[in-house]
mmCIF file of the N, C-alpha and C atoms, coordinates in Angstrom:
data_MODEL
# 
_entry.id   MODEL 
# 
loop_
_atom_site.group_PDB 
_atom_site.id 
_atom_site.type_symbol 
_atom_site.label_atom_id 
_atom_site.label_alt_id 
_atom_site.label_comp_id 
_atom_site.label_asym_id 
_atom_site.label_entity_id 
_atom_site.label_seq_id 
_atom_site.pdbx_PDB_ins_code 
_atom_site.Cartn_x 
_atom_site.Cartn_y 
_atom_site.Cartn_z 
_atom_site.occupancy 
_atom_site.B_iso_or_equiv 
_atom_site.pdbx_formal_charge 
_atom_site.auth_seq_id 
_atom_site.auth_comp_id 
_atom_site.auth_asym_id 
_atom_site.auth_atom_id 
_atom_site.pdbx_PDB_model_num 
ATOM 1   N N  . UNK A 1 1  ? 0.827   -1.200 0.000   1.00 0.00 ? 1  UNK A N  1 
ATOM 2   C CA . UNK A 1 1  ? 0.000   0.000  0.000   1.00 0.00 ? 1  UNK A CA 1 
ATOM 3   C C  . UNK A 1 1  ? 0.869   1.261  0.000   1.00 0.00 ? 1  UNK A C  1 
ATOM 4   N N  . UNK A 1 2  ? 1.903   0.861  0.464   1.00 0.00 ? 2  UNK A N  1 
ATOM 5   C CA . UNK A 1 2  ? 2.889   2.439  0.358   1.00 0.00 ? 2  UNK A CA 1 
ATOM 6   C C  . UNK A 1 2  ? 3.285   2.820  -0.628  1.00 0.00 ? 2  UNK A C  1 
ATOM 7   N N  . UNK A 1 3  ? 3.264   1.780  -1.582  1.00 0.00 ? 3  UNK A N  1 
ATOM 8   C CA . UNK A 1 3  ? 4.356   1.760  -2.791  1.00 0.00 ? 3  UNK A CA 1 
ATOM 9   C C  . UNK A 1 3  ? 3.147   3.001  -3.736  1.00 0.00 ? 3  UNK A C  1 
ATOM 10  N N  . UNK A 1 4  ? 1.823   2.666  -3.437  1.00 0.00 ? 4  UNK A N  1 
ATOM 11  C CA . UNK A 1 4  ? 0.724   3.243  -4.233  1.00 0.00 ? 4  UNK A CA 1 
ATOM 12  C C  . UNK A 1 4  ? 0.785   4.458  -3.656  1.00 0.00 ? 4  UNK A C  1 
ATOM 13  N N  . UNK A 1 5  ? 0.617   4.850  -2.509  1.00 0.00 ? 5  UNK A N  1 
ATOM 14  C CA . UNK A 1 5  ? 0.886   6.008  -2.078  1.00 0.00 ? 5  UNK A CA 1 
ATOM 15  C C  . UNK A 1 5  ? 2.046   6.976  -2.670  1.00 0.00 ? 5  UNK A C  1 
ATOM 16  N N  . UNK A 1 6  ? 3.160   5.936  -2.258  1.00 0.00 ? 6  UNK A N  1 
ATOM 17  C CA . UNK A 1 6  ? 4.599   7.293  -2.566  1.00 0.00 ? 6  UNK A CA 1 
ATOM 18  C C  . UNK A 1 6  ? 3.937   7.184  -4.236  1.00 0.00 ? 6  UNK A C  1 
ATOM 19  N N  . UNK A 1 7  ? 3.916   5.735  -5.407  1.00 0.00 ? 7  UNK A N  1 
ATOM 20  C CA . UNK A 1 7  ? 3.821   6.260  -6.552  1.00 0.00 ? 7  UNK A CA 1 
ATOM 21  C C  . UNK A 1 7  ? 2.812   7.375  -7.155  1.00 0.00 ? 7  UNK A C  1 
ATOM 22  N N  . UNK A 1 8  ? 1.494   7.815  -6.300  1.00 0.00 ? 8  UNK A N  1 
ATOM 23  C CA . UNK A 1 8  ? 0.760   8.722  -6.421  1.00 0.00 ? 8  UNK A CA 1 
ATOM 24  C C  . UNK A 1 8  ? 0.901   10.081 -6.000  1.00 0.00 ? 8  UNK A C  1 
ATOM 25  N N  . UNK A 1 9  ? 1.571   10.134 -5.122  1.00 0.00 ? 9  UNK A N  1 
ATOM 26  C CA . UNK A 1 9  ? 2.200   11.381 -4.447  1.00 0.00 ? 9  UNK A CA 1 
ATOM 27  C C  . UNK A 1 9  ? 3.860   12.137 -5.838  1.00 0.00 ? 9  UNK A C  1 
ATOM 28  N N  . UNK A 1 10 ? 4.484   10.959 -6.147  1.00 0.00 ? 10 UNK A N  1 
ATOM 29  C CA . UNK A 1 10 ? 5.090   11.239 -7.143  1.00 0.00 ? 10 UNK A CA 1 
ATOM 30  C C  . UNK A 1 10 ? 4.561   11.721 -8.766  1.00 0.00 ? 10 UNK A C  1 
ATOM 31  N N  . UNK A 1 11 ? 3.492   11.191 -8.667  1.00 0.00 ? 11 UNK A N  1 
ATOM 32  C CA . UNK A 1 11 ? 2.253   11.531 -9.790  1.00 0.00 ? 11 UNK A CA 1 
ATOM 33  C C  . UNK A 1 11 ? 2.318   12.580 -9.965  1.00 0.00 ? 11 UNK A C  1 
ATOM 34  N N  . UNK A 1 12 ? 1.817   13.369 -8.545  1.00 0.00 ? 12 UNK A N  1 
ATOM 35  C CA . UNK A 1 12 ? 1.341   14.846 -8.192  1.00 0.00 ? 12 UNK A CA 1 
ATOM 36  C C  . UNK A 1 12 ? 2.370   15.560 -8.201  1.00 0.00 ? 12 UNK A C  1 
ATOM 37  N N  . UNK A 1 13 ? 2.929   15.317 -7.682  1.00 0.00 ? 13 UNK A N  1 
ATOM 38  C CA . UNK A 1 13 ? 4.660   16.261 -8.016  1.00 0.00 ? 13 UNK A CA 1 
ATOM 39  C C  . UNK A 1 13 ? 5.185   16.646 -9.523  1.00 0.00 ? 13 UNK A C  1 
ATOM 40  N N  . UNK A 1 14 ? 5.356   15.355 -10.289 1.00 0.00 ? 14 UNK A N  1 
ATOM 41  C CA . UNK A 1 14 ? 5.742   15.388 -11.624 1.00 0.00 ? 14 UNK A CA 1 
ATOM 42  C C  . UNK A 1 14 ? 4.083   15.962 -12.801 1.00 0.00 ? 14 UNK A C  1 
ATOM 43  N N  . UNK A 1 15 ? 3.147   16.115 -12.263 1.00 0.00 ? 15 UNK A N  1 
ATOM 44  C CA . UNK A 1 15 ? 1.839   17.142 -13.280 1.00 0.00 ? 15 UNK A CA 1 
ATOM 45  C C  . UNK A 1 15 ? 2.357   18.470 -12.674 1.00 0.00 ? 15 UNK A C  1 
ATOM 46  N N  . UNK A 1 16 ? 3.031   18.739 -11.502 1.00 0.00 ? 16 UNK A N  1 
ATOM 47  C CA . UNK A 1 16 ? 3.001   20.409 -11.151 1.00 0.00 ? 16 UNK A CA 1 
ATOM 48  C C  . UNK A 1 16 ? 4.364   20.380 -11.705 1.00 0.00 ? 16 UNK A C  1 
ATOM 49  N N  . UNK A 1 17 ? 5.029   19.765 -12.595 1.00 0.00 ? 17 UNK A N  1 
ATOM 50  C CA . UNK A 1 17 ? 6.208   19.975 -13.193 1.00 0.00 ? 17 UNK A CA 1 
ATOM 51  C C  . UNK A 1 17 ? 5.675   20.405 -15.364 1.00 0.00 ? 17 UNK A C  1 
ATOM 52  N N  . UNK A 1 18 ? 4.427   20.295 -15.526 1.00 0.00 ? 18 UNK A N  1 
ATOM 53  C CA . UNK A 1 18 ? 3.980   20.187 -16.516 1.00 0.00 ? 18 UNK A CA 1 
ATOM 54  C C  . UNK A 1 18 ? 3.414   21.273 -16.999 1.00 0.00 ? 18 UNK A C  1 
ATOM 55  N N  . UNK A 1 19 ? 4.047   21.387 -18.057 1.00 0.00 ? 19 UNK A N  1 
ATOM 56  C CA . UNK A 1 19 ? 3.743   22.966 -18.758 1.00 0.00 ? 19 UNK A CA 1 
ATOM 57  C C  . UNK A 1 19 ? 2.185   23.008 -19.530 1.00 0.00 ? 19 UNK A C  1 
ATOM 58  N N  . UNK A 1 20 ? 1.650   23.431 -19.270 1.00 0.00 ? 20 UNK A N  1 
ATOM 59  C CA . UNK A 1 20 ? 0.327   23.709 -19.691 1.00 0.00 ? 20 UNK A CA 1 
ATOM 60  C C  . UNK A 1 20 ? -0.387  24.561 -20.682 1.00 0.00 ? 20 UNK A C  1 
ATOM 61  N N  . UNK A 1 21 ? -0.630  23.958 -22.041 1.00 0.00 ? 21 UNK A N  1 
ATOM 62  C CA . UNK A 1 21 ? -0.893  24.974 -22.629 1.00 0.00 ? 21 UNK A CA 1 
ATOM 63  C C  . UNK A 1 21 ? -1.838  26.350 -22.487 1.00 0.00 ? 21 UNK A C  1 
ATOM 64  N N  . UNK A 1 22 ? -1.565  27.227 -22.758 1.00 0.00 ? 22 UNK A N  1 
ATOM 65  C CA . UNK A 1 22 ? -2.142  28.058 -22.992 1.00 0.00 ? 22 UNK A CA 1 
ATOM 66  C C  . UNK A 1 22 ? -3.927  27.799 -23.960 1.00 0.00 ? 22 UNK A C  1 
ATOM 67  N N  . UNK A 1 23 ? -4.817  28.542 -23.520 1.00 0.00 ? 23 UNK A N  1 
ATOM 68  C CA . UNK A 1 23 ? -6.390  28.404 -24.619 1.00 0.00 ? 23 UNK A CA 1 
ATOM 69  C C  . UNK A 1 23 ? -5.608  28.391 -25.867 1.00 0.00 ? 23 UNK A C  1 
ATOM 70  N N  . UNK A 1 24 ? -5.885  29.935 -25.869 1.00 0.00 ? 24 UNK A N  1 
ATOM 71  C CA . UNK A 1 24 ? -5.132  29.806 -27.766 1.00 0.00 ? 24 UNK A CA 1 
ATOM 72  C C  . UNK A 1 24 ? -4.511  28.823 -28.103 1.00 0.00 ? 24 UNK A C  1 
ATOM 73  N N  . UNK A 1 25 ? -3.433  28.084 -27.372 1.00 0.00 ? 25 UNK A N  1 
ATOM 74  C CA . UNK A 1 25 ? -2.669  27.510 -28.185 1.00 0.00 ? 25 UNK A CA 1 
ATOM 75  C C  . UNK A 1 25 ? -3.397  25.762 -28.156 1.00 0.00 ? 25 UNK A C  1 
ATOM 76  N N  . UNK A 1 26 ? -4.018  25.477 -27.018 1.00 0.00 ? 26 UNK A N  1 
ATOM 77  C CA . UNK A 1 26 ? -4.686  25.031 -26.922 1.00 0.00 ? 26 UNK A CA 1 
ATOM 78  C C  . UNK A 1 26 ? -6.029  24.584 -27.989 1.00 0.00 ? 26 UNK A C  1 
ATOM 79  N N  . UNK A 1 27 ? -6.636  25.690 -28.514 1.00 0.00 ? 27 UNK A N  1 
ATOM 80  C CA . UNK A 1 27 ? -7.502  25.540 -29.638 1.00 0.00 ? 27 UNK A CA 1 
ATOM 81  C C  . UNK A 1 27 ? -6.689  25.803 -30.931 1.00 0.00 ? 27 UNK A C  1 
ATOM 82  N N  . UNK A 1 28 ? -5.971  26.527 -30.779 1.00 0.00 ? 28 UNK A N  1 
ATOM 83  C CA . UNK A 1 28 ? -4.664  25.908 -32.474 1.00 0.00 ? 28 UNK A CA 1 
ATOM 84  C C  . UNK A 1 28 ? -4.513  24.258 -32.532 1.00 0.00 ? 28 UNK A C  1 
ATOM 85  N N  . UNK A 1 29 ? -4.230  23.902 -31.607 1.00 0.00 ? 29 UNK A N  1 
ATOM 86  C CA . UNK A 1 29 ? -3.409  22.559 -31.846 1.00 0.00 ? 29 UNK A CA 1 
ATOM 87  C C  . UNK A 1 29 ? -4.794  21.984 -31.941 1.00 0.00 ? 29 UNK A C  1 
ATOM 88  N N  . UNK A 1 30 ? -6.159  21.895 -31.473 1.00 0.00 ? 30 UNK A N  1 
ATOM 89  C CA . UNK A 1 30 ? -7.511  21.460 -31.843 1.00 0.00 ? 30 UNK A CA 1 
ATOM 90  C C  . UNK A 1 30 ? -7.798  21.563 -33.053 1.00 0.00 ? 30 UNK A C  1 
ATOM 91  N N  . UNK A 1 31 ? -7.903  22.701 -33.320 1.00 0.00 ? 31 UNK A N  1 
ATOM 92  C CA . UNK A 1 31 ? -8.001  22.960 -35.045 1.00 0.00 ? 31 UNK A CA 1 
ATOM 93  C C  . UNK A 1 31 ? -7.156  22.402 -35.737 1.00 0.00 ? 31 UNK A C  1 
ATOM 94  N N  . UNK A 1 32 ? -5.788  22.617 -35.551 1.00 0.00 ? 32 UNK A N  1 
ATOM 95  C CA . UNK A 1 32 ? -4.814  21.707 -36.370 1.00 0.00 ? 32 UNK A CA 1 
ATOM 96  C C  . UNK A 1 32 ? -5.071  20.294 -36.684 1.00 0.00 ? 32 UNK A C  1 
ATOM 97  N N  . UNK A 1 33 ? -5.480  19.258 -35.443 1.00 0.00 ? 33 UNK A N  1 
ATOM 98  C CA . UNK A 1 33 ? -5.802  18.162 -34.968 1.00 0.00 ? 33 UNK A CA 1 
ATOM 99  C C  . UNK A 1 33 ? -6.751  17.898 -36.276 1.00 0.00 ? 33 UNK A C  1 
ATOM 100 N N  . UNK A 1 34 ? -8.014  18.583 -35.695 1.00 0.00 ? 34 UNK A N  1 
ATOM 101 C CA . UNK A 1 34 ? -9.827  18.003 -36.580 1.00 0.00 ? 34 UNK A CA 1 
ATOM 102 C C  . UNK A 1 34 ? -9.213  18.461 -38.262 1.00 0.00 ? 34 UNK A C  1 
ATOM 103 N N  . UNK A 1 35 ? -8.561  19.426 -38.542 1.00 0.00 ? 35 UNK A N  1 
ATOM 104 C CA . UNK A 1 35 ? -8.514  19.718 -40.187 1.00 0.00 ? 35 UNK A CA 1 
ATOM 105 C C  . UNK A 1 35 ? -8.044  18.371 -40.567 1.00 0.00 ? 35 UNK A C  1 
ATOM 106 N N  . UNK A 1 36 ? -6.378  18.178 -39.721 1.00 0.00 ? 36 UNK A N  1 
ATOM 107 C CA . UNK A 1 36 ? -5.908  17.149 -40.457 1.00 0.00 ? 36 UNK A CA 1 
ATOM 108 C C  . UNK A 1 36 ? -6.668  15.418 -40.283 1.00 0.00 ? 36 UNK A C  1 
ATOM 109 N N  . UNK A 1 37 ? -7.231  15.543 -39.074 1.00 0.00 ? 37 UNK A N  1 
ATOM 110 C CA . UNK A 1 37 ? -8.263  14.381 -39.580 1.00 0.00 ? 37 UNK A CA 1 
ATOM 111 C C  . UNK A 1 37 ? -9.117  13.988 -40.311 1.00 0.00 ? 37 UNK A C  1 
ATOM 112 N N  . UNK A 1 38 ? -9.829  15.292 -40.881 1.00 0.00 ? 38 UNK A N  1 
ATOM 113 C CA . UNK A 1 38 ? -10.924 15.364 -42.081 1.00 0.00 ? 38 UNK A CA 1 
ATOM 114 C C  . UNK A 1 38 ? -10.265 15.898 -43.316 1.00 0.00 ? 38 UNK A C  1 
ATOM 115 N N  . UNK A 1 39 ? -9.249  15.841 -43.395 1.00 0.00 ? 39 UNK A N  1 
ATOM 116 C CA . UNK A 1 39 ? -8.049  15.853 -44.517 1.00 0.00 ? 39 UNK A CA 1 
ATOM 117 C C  . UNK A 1 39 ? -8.045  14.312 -44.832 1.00 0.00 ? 39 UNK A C  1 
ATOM 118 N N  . UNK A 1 40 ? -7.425  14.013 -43.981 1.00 0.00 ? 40 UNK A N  1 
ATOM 119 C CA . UNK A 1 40 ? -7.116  12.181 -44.213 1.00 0.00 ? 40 UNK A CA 1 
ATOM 120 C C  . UNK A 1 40 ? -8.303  11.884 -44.448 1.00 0.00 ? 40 UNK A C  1 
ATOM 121 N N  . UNK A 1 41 ? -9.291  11.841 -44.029 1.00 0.00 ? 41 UNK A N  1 
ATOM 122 C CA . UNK A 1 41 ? -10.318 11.073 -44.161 1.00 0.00 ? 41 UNK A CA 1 
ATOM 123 C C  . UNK A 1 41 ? -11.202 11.317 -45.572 1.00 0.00 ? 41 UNK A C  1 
ATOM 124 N N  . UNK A 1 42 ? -10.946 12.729 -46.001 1.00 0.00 ? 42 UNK A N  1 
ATOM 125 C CA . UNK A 1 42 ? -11.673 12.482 -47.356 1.00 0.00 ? 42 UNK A CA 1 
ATOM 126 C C  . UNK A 1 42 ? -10.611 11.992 -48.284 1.00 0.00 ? 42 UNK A C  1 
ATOM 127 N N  . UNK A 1 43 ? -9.128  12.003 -47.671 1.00 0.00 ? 43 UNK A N  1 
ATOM 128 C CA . UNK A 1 43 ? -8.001  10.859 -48.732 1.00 0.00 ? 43 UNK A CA 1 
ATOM 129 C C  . UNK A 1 43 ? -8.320  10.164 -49.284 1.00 0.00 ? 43 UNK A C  1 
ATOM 130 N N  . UNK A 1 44 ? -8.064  9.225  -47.576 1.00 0.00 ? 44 UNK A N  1 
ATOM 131 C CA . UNK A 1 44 ? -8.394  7.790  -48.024 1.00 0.00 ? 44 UNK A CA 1 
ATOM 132 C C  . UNK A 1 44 ? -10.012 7.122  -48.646 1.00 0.00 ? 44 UNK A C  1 
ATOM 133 N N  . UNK A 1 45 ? -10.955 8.197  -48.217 1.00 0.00 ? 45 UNK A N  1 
ATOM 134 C CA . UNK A 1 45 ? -11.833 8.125  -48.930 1.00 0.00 ? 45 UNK A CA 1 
ATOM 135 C C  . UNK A 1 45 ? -11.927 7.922  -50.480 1.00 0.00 ? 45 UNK A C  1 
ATOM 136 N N  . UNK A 1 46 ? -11.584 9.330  -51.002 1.00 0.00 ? 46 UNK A N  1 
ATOM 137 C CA . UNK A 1 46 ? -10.969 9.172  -52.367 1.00 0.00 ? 46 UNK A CA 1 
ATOM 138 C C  . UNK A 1 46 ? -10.488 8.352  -52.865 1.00 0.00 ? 46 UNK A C  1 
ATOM 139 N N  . UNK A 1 47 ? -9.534  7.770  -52.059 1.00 0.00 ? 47 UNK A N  1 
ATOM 140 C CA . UNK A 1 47 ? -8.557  6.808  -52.363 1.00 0.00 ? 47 UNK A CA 1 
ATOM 141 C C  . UNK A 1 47 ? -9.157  5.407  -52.740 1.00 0.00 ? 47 UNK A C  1 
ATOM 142 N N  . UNK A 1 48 ? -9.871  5.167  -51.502 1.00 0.00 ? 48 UNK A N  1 
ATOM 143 C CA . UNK A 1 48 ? -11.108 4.170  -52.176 1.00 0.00 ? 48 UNK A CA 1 
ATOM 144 C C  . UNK A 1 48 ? -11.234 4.061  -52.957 1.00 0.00 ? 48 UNK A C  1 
ATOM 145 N N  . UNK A 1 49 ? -12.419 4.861  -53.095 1.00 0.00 ? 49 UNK A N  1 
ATOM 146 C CA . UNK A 1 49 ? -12.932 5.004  -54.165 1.00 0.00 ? 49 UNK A CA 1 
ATOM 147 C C  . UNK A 1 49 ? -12.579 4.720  -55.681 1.00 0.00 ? 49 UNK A C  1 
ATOM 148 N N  . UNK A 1 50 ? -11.591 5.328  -55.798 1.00 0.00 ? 50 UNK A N  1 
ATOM 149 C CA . UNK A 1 50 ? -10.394 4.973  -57.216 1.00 0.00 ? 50 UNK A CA 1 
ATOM 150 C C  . UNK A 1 50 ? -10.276 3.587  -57.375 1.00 0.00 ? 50 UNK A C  1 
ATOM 151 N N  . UNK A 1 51 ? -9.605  2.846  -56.115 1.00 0.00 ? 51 UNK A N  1 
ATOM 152 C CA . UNK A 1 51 ? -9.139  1.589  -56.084 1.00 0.00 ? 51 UNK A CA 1 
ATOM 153 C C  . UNK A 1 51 ? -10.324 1.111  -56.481 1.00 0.00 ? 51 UNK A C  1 
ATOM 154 N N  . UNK A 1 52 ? -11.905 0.968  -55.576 1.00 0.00 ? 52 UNK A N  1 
ATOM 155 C CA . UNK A 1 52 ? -13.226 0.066  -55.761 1.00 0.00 ? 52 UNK A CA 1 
ATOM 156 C C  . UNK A 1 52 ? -13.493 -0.067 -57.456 1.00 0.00 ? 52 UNK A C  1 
ATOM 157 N N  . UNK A 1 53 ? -13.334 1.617  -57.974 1.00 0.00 ? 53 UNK A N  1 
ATOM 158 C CA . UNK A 1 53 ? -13.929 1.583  -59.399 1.00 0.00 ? 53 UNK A CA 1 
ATOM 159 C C  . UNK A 1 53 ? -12.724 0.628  -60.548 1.00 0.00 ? 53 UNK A C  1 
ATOM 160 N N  . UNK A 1 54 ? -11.401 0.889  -60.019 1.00 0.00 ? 54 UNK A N  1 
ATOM 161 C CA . UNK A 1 54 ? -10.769 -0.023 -60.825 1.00 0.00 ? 54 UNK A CA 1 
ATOM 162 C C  . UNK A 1 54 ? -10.592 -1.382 -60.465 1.00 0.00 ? 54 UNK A C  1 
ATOM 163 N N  . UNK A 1 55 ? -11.165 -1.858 -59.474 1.00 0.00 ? 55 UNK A N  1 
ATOM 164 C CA . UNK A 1 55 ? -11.180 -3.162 -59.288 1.00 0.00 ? 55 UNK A CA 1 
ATOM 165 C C  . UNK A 1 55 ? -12.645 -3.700 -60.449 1.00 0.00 ? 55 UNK A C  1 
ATOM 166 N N  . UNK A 1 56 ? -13.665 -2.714 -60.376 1.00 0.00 ? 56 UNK A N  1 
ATOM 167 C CA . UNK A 1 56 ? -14.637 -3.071 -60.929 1.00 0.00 ? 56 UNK A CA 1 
ATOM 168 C C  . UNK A 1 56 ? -14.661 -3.410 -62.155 1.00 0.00 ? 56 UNK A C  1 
ATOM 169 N N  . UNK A 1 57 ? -13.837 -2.321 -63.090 1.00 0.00 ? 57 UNK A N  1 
ATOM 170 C CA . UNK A 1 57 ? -13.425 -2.466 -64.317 1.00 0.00 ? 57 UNK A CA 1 
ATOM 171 C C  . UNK A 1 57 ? -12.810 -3.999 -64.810 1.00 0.00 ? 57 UNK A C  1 
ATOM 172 N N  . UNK A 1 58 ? -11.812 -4.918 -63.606 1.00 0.00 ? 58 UNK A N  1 
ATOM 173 C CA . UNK A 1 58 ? -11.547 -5.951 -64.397 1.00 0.00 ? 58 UNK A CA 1 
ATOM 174 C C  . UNK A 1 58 ? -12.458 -7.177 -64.545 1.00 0.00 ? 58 UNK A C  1 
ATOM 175 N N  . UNK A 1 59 ? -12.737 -8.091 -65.434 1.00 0.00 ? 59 UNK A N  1 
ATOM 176 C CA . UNK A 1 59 ? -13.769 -8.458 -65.434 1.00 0.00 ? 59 UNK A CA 1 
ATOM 177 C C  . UNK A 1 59 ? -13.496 -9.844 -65.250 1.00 0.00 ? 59 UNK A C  1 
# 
């Protein structure tokens, strides 16, 4: 039981060692995040797509 203790107490020590973003930068790196996920995602979408129709083509 101590070991959980000191390792939780060390927890708390090392988050008040943790730099915290700022909002702004905070919602930059959000925005950055969701674009480039709905970037990729209409990719590989696309990407599909291409591949499905030329698979279709061989007969």
């Amino acid at each position: 039981m101590n070991r959980i203790v000191k390792f939780l107490r060390d927890v708390g020590r090392e988050m008040k060692k943790v730099s915290w973003p700022k909002r702004k930068e905070l919602t930059r790196y959000t925005v950055t995040v969701v674009t480039t996920v709905a970037f990729m995602t209409l990719f590989f979408a696309a990407v599909d797509s291409g591949i499905s129709a030329l698979i279709r083509l061989i007969p």
